[in-house]
N, C-alpha and C positions, 0 to 999 in steps of 0.2 A: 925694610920694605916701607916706601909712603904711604900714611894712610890715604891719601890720592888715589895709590893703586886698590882700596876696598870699598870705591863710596861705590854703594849697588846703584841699579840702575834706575834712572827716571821713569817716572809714570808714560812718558812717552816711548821711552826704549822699550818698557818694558810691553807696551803694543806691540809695537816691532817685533819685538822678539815671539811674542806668540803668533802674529800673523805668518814672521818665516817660518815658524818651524812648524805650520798649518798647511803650508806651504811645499815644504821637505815632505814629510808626511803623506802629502796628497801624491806627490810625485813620485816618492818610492813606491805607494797602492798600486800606482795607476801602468810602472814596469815591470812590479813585479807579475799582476794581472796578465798584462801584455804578451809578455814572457811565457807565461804558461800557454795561454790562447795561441800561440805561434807555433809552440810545439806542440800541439793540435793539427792547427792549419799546414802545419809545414811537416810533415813525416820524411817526405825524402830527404831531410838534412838528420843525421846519425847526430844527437846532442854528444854522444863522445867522444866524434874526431870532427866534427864541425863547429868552426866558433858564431858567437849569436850575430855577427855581422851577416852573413849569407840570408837573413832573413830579412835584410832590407832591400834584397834586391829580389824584383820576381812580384811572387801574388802576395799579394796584402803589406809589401815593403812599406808602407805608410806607417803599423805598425809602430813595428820596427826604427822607424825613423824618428816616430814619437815617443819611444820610450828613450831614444839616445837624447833628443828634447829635453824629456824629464830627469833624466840624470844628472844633465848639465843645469836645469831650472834645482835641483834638487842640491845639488855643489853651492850653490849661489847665494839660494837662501838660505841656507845653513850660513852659511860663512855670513853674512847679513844679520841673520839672529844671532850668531856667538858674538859680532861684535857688540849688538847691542844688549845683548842677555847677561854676560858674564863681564864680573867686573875686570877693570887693567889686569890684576897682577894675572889672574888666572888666563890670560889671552896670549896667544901669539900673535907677533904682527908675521913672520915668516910663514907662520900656519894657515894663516886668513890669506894674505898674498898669493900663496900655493895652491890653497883650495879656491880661491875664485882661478888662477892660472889652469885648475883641473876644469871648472866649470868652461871657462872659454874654449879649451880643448874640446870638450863634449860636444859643443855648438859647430865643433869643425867634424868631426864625425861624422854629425850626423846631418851636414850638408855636404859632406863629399863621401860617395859609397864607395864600399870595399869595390875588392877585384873575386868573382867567385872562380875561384883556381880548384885542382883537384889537392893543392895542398895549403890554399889561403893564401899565397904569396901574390904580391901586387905586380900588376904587366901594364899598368896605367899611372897616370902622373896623378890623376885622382885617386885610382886605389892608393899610390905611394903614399898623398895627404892622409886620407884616413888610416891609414896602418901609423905614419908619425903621432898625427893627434891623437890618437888610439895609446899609445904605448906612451905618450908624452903628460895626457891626460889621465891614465894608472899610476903612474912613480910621482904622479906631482900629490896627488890624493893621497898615497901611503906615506909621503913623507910630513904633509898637511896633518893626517891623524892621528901619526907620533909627535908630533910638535905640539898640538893639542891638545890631546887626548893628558900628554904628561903635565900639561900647564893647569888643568881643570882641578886638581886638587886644591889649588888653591883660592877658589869659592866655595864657600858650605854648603852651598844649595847644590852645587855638581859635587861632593866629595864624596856620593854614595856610592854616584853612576861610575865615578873616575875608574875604578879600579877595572868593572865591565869594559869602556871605552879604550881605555887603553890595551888589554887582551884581543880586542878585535882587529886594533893599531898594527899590536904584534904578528898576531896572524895574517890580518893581511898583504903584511911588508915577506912573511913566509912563502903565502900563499900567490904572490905575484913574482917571486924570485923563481919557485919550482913552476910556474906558468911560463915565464918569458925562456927559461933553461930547456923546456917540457917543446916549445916553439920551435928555438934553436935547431933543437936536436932531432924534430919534426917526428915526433911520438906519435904513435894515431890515440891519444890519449889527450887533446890538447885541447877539445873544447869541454870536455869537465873540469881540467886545469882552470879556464877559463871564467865558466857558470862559479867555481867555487872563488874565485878573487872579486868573480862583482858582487857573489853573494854577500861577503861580506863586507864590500861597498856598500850595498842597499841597506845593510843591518845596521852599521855604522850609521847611517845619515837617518834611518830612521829611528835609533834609540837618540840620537840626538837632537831632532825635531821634535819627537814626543815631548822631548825633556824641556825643550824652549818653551812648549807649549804648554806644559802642563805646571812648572815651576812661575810660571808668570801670569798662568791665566787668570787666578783669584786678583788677585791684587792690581791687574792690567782694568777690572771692573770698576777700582774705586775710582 
């Protein structure tokens, strides 16, 4: 391996990297909040056989539309601070490609709304977009946070977190395979499937924000 691939990062990355992952951080707060408040506001959607799309359409869809925002602002600066936070060898370039590929996905989301069907199935050319971006934007993220998640070991400063990172990798590449099969098969079981794969999307990007931020905050002061 080059030593090339270990010079850590500049006093300027090393901003960077704590502002993204200030960033990620705020973004994940501010869905996960959202999220909650909605399934509040919104009772007539059953969270076990309703997915969290149906909440953007209707009262308070603003919401809803901002937390699909912040998912995709929350993909992005991630992927911004890994580049800048972690040195070469520990980075993917497939993984960073991927996860901004998830982040643009996200931005398509959540400017073109579902279709609310009584079984979630799109009857519009706009629901069609967002059900693509939607599923396009899930498999790009899971395969982003095993490409990473596995490369992380090889920075010191992430070889604590790697081992966490990577188990949430694993589960969520699980957890979005029994969602889309759970879909398929049109289970009335299919928006817990759901809640439980972005769970662990939001878990993911925010032990990962934290970690940008908190790994480079001392040192981003000198």
């Amino acid at each position: 391996m080059s030593s090339s691939n270990l010079v850590p990062p500049t006093q300027q990355a090393k901003q960077g990297a704590v502002l993204a992952g200030s960033i990620t951080v705020g973004a994940v707060v501010y869905a996960v909040a959202a999220l909650a408040v909605l399934h509040l506001l919104r009772p007539e959607y059953d969270p076990v056989t309703r997915v969290i799309s149906n909440y953007a359409v209707g009262r308070y869809g603003f919401l809803m539309t901002a937390v699909f925002f912040a998912l995709a602002i929350g993909m992005l600066s991630s992927a911004f601070g890994i580049y800048k936070g972690v040195v070469p060898a520990a980075r993917s370039a497939g993984g960073l490609t991927l996860l901004v590929l998830a982040g643009v996905g996200g931005v398509l989301v959540a400017l073109f709304r579902t279709d609310v069907t009584p079984e979630d199935w799109p009857i519009t050319t706009v629901g069609i977009i967002h059900v693509l971006a939607s599923v396009a934007s899930l498999a790009c993220f899971v395969v982003a946070s095993l490409l990473l998640s596995r490369r992380f070991k090889n920075d010191e400063r992430w070889s604590s977190l790697q081992p966490t990172l990577w188990a949430f990798a694993l589960a969520g590449l699980a957890a979005s395979i029994a969602y889309f099969a759970i879909k398929a098969l049109n289970l009335p079981i299919v928006g817990i499937a759901q809640r439980v794969s972005y769970a662990i999307v939001l878990l993911w990007l925010l032990l990962t924000g934290n970690h940008l931020r908190s790994v480079h905050s001392q040192s981003a002061k000198g």
